[in-house]
C-alpha positions in Angstrom: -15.3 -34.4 -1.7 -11.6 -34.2 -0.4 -10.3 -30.8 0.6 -6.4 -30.2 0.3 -4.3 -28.0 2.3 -4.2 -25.4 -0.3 -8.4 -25.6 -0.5 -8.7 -25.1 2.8 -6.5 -21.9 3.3 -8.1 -20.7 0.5 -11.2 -21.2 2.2 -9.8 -19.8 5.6 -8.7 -16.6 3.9 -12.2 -16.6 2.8 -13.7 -16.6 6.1 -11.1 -14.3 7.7 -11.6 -11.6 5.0 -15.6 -12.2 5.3 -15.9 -11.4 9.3 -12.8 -8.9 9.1 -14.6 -6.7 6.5 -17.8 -6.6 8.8 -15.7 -6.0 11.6 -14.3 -2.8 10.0 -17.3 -2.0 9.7 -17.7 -1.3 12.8 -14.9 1.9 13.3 -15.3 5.1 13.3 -16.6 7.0 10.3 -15.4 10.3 9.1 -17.8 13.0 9.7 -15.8 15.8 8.1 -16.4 17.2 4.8 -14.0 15.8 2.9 -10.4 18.4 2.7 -9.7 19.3 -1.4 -6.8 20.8 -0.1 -5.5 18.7 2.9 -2.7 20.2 5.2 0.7 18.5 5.4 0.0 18.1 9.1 -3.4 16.4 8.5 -1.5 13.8 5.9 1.2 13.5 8.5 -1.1 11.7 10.5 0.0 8.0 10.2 -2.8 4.9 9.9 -2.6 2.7 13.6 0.5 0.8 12.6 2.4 3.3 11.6 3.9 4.5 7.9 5.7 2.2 5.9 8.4 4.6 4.7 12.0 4.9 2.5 14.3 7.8 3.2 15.6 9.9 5.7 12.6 11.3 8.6 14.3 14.4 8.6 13.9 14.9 4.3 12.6 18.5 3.4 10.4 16.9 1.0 7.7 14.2 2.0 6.2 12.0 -0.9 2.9 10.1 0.2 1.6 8.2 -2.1 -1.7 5.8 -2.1 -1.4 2.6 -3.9 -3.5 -0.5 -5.1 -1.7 -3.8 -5.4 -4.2 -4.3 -8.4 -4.0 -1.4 -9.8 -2.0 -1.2 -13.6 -0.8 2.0 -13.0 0.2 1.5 -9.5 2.7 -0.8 -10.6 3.8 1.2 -13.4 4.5 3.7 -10.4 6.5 1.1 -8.8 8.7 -0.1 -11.5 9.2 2.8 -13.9 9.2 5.6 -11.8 10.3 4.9 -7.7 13.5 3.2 -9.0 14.6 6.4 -10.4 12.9 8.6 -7.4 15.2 6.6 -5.3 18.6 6.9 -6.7 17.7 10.6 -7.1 16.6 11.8 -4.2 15.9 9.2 -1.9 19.2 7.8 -1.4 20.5 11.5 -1.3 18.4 12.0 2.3 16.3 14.6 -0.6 13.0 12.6 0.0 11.2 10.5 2.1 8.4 8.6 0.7 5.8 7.0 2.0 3.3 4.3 1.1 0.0 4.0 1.7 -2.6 1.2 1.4 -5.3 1.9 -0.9 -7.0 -1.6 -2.0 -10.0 -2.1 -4.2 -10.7 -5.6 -3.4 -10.0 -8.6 -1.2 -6.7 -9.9 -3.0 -5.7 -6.8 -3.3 -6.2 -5.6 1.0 -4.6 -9.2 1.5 -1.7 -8.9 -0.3 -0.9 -5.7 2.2 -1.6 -7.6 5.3 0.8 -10.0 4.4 3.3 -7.4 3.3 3.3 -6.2 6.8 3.6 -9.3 8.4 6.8 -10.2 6.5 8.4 -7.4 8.4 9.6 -3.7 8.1 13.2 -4.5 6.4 11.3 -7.1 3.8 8.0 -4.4 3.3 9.0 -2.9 0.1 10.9 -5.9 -1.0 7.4 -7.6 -0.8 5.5 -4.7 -2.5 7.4 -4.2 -5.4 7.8 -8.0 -5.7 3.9 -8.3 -5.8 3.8 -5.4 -8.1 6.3 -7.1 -10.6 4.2 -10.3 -10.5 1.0 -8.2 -10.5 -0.4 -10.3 -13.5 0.7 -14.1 -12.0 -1.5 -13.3 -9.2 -4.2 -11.2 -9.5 -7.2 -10.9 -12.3 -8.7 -13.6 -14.0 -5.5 -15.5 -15.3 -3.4 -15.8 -12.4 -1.0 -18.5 -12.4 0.0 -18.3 -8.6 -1.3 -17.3 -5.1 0.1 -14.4 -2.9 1.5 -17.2 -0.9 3.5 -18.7 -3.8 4.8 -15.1 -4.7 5.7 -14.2 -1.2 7.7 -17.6 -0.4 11.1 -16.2 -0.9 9.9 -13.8 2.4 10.1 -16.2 4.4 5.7 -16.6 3.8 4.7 -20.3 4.7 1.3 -21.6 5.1 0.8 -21.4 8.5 2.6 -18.0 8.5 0.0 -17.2 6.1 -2.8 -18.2 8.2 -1.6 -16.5 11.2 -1.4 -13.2 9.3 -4.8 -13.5 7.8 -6.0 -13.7 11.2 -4.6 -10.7 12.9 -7.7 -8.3 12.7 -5.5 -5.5 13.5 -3.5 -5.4 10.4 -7.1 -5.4 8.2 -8.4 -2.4 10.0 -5.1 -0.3 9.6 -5.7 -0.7 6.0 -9.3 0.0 6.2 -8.5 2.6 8.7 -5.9 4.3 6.0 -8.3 3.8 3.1 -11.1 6.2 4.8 -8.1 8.8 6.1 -7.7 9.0 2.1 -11.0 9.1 1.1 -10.8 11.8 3.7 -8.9 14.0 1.4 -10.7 13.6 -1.9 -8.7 10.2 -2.7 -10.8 7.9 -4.5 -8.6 6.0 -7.1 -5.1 5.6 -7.6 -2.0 6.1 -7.6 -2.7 9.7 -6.2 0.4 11.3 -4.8 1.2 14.4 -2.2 4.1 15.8 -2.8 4.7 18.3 0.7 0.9 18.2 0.8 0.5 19.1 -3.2 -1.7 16.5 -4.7 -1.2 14.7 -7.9 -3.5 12.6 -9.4 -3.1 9.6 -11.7 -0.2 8.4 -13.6 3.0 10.5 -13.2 6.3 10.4 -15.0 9.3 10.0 -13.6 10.1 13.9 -14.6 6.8 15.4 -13.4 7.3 14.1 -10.0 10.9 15.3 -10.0 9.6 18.4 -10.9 7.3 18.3 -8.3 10.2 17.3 -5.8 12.4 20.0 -7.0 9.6 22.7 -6.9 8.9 21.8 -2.6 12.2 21.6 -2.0 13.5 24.4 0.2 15.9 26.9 -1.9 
């Protein structure tokens, strides 16, 4: 039977994710009891690529938080509640937040990779885009690929390809998954807030609470 182009990436991605999982497999394990109550300066610490971040570097208040592309309330996160964490404290040089990778599955660590390959002034762009489209693209009904919701980033098909094969973006996120697990993260969104955790879904006012509270007086 006849393959089109679109089969064949599919089945390419397929591959990539396959051998890229088993490579990860192969780094370094955490040996450390997991922390309950991590340190800022342990969640400082940055996956290999570096944090993807909004806000001023220099922000008395750090906001990490770990997200799933798949994950409901992850994008609840990202269109309910960063919108208004942005006007408010982010664009005020208040905050800087961060995002981390947390992925439960393939589509979900793929749709990161190519987030970073679309560049750092298009990253959250991408993200909150995917996050939007969460249910054209993910789960059983999907309407569209990551590559047809990424296409106004500039995401082709061989640019696709070419990101799916760079094994260094797919350990970073592996990498940052098991720095989370790490400290006691194991679902998400999960939020640290100066090094304060917060787990699950937060509103808009308990996180500016939170802000408010680390913030020096």
């Amino acid at each position: 039977m006849p393959f089109d182009r679109r089969t064949l990436l599919a089945a390419f991605a397929f591959i990539v994710l396959s051998t890229t999982s088993a490579a990860a497999d192969d780094l370094p394990s955490r040996i450390d009891p997991p922390l309950a109550d991590p340190t800022p300066a342990a969640l400082a610490k940055a996956g290999p690529l570096g944090d993807m971040s909004m806000g001023d570097d220099k922000a008395p208040v750090t906001l990490i938080a770990y997200l799933s592309l798949t994950s409901p309330l992850s994008a609840h996160f990202s269109e309910a509640v960063l919108p208004e964490l942005k006007t408010r404290y982010i664009a005020t040089k208040k905050l800087r937040f961060i995002l981390r990778e947390f992925p439960f599955d393939p589509r979900d660590t793929t749709g990161f990779v190519i987030a970073r390959c679309v560049g750092k002034d298009k990253f959250f762009p991408a993200i909150e885009t995917l996050f939007a489209k969460q249910a054209e693209w993910s789960g059983r009904k999907a309407t569209k690929t990551l590559q047809d919701v990424l296409k106004p980033f500039g995401v082709t098909e061989k640019s696709f390809a070419d990101c799916l094969a760079n094994e260094k973006l797919f350990d970073h996120v592996k990498v940052v998954k098991a720095e989370a697990a790490h400290f006691n993260v194991h679902a998400t969104p999960a939020f640290f807030v100066n090094g304060k955790r917060l787990v699950g879904d937060q509103s808009t006012d308990k996180l500016a609470k939170a802000i408010e509270t680390a913030a020096p007086k």
